[in-house]
Every structure is written in structure tokens, then in C-alpha cells.
N, C-alpha and C positions, 0 to 999 in steps of 0.2 A: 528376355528377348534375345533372338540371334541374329546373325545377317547371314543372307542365305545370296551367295555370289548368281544365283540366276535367276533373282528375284523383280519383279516389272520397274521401271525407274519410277514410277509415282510412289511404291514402296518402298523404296531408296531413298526418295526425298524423304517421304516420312518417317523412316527412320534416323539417320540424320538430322532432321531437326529437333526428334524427339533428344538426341544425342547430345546436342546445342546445351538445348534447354536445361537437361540436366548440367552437364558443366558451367553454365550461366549461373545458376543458382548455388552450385558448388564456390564457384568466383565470388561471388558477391556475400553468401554466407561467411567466407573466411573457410571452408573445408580447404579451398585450395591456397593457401595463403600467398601473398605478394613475394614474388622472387622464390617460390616454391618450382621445384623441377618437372616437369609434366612427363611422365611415361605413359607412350599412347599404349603400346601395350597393358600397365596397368592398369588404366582409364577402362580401357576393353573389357578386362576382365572384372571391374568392380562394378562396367553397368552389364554386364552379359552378352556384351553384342562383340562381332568380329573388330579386327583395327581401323577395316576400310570408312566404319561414319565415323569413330573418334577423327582418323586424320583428316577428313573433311569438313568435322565440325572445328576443330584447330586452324584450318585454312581461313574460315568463315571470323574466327575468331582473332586471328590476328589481323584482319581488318580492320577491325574494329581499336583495335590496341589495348585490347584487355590482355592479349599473351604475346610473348615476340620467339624467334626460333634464333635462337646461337646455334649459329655455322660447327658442324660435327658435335655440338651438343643435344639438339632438340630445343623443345619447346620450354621456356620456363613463366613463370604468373609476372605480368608487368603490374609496376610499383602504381600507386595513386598515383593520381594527377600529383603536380603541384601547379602554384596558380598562374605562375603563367602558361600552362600550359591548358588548365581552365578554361584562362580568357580568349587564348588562341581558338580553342574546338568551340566554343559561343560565338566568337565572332567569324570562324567557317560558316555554321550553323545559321547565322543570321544572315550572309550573303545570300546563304543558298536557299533558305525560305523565302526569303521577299521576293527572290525571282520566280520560286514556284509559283506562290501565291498568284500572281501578274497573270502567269501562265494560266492556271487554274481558274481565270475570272474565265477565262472563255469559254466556261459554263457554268456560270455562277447558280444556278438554280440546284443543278446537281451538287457541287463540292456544296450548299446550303443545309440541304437535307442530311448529306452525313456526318458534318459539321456538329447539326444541333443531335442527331444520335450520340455520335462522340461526345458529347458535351455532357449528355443525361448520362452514360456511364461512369465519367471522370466522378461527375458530381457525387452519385451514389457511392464510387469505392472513395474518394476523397470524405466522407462521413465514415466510412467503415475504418480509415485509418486515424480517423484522431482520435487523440491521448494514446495513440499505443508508443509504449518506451522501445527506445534502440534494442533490439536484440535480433541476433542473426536466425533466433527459432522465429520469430516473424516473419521470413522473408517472404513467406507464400501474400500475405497480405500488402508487402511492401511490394513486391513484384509487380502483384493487381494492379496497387493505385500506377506504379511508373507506365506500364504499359497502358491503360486504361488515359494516359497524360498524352503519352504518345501518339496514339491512335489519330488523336485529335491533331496533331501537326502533320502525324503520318497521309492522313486523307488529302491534305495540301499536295503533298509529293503525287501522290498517285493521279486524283483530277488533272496535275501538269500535264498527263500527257505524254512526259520525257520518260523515257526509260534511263537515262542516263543519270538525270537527276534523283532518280528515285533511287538507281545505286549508290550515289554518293550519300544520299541521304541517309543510308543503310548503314553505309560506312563513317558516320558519325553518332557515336554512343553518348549522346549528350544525356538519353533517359538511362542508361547504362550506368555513367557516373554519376547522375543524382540517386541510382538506385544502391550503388555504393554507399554514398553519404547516407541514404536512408536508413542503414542499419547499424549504421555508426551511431548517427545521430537523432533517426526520426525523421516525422514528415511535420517540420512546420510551417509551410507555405500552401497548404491544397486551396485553401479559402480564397485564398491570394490569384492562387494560377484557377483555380473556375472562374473568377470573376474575371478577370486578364480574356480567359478563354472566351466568356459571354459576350465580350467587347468584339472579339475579331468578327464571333459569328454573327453577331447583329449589324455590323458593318456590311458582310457579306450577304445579307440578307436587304440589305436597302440598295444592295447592288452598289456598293461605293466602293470604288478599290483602293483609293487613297486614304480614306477612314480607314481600311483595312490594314492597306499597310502600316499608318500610322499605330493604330491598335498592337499587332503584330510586332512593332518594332520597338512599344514601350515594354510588351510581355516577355520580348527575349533579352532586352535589357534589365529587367525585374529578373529574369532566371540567372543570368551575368554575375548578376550583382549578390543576389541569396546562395548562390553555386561558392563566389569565391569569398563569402565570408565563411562559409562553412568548409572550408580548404586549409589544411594549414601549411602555414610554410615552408615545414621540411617534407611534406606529404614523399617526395620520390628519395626522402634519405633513406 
């Protein structure tokens, strides 16, 4: 694929994220290792496209804190978590969902129904990922389950209503870094986080927001808690 400078902005976007996507999975495989140098020119020429969506898939990306840019250097691969740096982005994460969520009741019927879609997805790729052992050639499967994880908090962001929220939201990689750990380590918590998940959406489903929250605020503390046992100490040495 190329990038063609007079091409419509919906092509733009879509390429571009196609752009993401591919370094996303490069990051998380280990192709691009921690504290590795990033040349957008490179980049360009290894996926075929001009510099302009690498350096805006790079922009997108150091939102997020998977890459950071040293001044007169460029972009280089930021280091693992380490945990407190973990606990730090779960407990962002948990502020900022329980106030969506609130948001989000004020149309609970709607955030309901794609709640429990989100739900039957997780579920399905959550069976497709167990027993598979840590390896970075898995990631197409490990990618599934974390986004198919996601989806399901991500519909809380969007029913809010907030745009603002929803960017922040965006800009916390909390399924990001478990998708890290998952190819280090594997997925052993799906069982765990579908049932977590069932919990919230049958709350939202009997119309309780408080059960919801309540639900919602033992499952990001179940993710807290499995995130930083699976962290290790020197992660950012």
C-alpha cells in the first residue's frame, strides 16, 4: 500500500489506522523491542506506505505511552510498565469508568444491548484463547481476546455521551498492557473477566446503577490486582 498526498480524508484515516495497527502488533510481538529506536522513515518503507501515516500513527501512539520522542532524537519503544506505574493507569482507568458508566445509565437500555453483544464476543474469543502458551507468534489471537475485553468497557465510554471522555479513554492502554503481558505470559484470567463482565451487564440490565457500579468496581480491581501480580519489579529497568 501507498499514501497518495491527494487522497479523500476517510482514506487517510483508513490508512493510518491500518498503519497503528500494524506497529501495535509489531510493539506488542517484541518486532519492535523496548528502548528500540523508531525511524519513521524506516517504518514507511517496511510497511509500503509514504512517512505521513507512520508519523501520525506515532503521534496516536505516544498517547497512549507505548513510544515516547526524545527531543532531536525521534521516537524510541517505551520500556514496560513497572508497577507502580500499573497501579497508577488502573486507578486513572477506574475514575474514569465509574463516571462514564453513571453517564451511560442515561440510557440504559441502549449501553444494555451492546453490553451483552460485547459480552457474547469476549466470551467466544476468551474460549479460543485458553491453554494457548505465551508466544509472540500468537498475537493475532491474543490481540482478539484483548480487544474483544475492551470493546466491552469501550461501549461504557461511547453510550457516555462525552467526547471528551471517550478521548481519554482512548488514551489509556490498560487493554494495551495486558496485551503485552499476554504474550509474555498468556491469558489466565478470561474466565474470570467474562464472569466480572456478566455481573456489570446484568446490573445494567435490571437498571441499577449502583449494582453496577459496585460490579464494575470489583472487576477493575480484579484487573489491578492480576495486572500487578503479573508485572515485575524491574519491568522499566
Amino acid at each position: 500500500m501507498s499514501a497518495n498526498p491527494r487522497m479523500k480524508p476517510l482514506e487517510r484515516k483508513v490508512l493510518r489506522d491500518t498503519v497503528y495497527e500494524s506497529l501495535v502488533d509489531m510493539l506488542m510481538s517484541g518486532t519492535l523491542a523496548p528502548g528500540a529506536s523508531l525511524s519513521i522513515d524506516g517504518l514507511a518503507s517496511g510497511l509500503a506506505v509514504s512517512p505521513t501515516p507512520v508519523r501520525e500513527a506515532l503521534v496516536h501512539l505516544e498517547r497512549t505511552g507505548l513510544v515516547f520522542r526524545e527531543p532531536l532524537r525521534g521516537y524510541r519503544v517505551a520500556p514496560l510498565l513497572d508497577t507502580d506505574q500499573v497501579a497508577q493507569l488502573c486507578d486513572a482507568r477506574a475514575i474514569v469508568e465509574l463516571g462514564a458508566l453513571e453517564l451511560a445509565f442515561q440510557n440504559a437500555d441502549d449501553l444494555a444491548d451492546d453490553l451483552a453483544k460485547a459480552l457474547v464476543a469476549h466470551a467466544e474469543v476468551a474460549k479460543a484463547v485458553a491453554g494457548i502458551p505465551p508466544d509472540p507468534a500468537a498475537i493475532g489471537a491474543f490481540r482478539g481476546y484483548a480487544t474483544a475485553d475492551w470493546e466491552f468497557h469501550h461501549a461504557i465510554f461511547r453510550h457516555s455521551g462525552n467526547t471528551y471522555l471517550l478521548s481519554v479513554a482512548d488514551s489509556l492502554p490498560m487493554h494495551l498492557h495486558r496485551l503485552r503481558q499476554s504474550v509474555t505470559r498468556g491469558v489466565h484470567d478470561a474466565e474470570a473477566s467474562v464472569a466480572e463482565h456478566a455481573e456489570v451487564l446484568r446490573a445494567v440490565q435490571d437498571g441499577d446503577l449502583e449494582q453496577a457500579r459496585r460490579a464494575m468496581r470489583t472487576h477493575l480491581a480484579n484487573v489491578k490486582e492480576r495486572s500487578l501480580s503479573e508485572t515485575t519489579p524491574d519491568a522499566a529497568g
